[in-house]
N, C-alpha and C positions, 0 to 999 in steps of 0.2 A: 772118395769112398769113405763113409761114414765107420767111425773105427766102434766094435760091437762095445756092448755093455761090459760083459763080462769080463774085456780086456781092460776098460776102464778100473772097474773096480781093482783086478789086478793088482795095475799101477797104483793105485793110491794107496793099497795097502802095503806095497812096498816101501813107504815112505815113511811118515812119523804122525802123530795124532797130528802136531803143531800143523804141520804142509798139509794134511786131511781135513781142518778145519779151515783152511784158506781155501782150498780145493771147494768147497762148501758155500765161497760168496759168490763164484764166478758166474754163477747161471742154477736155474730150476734142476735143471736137469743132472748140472754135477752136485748139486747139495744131496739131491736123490740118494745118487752113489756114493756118494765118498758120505754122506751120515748113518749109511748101511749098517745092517747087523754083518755083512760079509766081510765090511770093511773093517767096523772094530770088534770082531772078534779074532782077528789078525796079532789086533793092540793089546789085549787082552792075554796075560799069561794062560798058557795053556788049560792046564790046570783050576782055572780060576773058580770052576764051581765048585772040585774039592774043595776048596780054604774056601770059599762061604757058606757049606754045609757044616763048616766047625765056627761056625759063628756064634758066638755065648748067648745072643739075643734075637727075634724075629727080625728081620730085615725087609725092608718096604720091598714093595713091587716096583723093577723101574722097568718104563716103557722102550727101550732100547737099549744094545749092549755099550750106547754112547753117552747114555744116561748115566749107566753103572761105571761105566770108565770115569767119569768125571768126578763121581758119588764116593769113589773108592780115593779117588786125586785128594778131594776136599775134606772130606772125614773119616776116618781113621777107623774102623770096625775094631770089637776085641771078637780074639777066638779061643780057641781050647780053653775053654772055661772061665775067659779075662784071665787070662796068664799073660796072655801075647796081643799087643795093637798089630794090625795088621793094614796096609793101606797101599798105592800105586806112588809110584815116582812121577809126575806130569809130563815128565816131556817124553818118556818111553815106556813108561806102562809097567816095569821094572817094579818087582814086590821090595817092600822094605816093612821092617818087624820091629818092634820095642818091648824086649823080655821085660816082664814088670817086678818088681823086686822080692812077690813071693816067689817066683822061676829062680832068682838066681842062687848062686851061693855065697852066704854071708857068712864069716867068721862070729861063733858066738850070736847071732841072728835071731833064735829063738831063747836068746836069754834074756828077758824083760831089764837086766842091773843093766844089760849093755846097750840093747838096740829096743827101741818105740816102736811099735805100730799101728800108726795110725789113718783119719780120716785123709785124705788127699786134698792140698788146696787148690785152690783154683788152676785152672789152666792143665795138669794133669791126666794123664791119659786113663788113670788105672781109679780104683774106688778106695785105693790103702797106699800109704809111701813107707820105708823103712826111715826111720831118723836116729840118729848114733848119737845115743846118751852118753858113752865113755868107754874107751877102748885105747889098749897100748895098738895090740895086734891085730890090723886093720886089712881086710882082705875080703875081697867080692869076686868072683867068675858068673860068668853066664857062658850057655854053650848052644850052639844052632848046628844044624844037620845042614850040610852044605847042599843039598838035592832042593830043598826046601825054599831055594834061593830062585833066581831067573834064571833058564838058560836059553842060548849061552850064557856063563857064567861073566859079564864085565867085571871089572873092580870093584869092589865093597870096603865098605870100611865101618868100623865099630866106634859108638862112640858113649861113654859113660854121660847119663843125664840128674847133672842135681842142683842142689842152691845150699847154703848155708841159713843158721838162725843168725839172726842176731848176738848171740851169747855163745856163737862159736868160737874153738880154740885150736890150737897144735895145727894147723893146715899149714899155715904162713909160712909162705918159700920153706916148706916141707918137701924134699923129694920123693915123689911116688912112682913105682914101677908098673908099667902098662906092657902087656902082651897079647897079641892075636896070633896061632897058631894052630896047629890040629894038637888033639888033645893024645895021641899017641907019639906026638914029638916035640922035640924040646925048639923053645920060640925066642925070637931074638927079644931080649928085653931091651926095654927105651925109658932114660925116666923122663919123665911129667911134672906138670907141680901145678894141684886144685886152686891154690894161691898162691902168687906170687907177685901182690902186691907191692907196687914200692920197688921191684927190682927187675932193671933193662935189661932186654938183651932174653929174659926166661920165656919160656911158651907160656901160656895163660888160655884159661877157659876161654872161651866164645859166647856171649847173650845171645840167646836164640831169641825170634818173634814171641814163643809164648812163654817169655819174663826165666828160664830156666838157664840153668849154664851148659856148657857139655865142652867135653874134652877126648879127644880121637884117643883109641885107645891103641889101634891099628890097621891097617887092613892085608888086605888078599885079594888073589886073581888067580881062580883055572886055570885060565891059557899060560899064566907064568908059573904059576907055582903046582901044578897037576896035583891039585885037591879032590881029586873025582869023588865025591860018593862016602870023604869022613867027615865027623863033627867039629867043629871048631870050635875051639876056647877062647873067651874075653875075659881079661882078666887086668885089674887096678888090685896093687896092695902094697902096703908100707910095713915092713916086719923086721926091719935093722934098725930105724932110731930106738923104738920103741919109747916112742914118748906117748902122752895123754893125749886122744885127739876128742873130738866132741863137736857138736852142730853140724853135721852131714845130712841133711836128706835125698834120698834116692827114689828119683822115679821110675829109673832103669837103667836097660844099656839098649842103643839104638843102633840098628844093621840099616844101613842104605846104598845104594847106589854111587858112585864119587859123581856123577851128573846133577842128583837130588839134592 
């Protein structure tokens, strides 16, 4: 007894893009179904046409919602006015965001003696990066609406994105304070250190693929932590040496998926 269409699809969307794209070499007939708009609009955040109506720029036409799913995997959309990159996790479809650095909050930010803002160099998500000309009191937040995320809610985790100039100073095995929390309650702090070159055994940045550093700031989970429905805080800041620091640039802070 030939098993119907409908339950095929079903199945395949019960699965993961990954198994829906193998589902797809087996025969005519499963590529049919499992490359469906049925099928990946399953994979597809719910939501998904809201967050590309707040897209900053026209956005092509794509021929399938497997098209878009991929489209969203490989390039990275801004929205709410290029405030926010916004883009899918590959393997689950899972939204992840990168507040761009006029979103967040900077200490002294808007003071040209302290903080640059400028052109973005290559590789960069946004059209402007913040770069720290000179600062004792060195302190960034960014904040996201936890609704805003996937749900269910998996694990997330935050993570600050920069590089240093050449003529930078004060970083080096500097310890920095990183927190993820709701911004109604008080967050466990962790320190960090943007540099710490030269000495074993400290956490240290990570080189991402495109040439940038990044350093977890924290993260969160729903199901453990019952975040339902408030905003959370991302937050790096150095406010007890109080020493000179300088050559920070900031392209943001990045929310993704711990799978991503």
């Amino acid at each position: 007894m030939a098993i119907p269409m409908a339950c095929i699809c079903e199945i395949i969307a019960l699965t993961s893009p990954r198994d829906a794209c193998r589902f797809s070499a087996v025969s005519n007939l499963f590529k049919e179904i499992a490359d469906s708009d049925l099928v990946w609009n399953r994979f597809l955040p719910p939501d998904i046409d809201d967050v590309l109506a707040r897209a900053a720029a026209d956005l092509p036409q794509f021929a399938s919602r497997k098209q878009l799913y991929f489209s969203l995997c490989n390039r990275p959309i801004l929205i709410d006015g290029g405030r926010t990159s916004f883009w899918l996790a590959r393997s689950s479809g899972r939204k992840c965001y990168m507040l761009s650095p006029r979103s967040l909050m900077i200490a002294w930010g808007e003071n040209q003696n302290y903080w640059r803002w400028g052109a973005a160099p290559r590789g960069s998500r946004f059209p402007e990066v913040a770069e720290l000309i000179r600062v004792c009191w060195f302190d960034i937040k960014g904040r996201i609406d936890i609704r805003s995320l996937s749900t269910p809610l998996a694990s997330y985790s935050a993570y600050l994105v920069f590089r240093f100039t050449e003529e930078s100073f004060g970083f080096r095995n500097l310890p920095v304070e990183v927190t993820v929390g709701p911004v109604d309650r008080e967050a466990a702090v962790r320190t960090d250190f943007l540099n710490s070159d030269g000495m074993e055994g400290r956490p240290h940045p990570v080189e991402r693929r495109d040439g940038w550093l990044e350093t977890r700031l924290g993260g969160f989970s729903e199901e453990e932590d019952h975040y339902d429905g408030v905003e959370m805080e991302l937050r790096v800041s150095e406010v007890r040496e109080l020493n000179w620091k300088s050559g920070l640039i900031v392209q943001g802070i990045e929310i993704r998926p711990a799978e991503a």
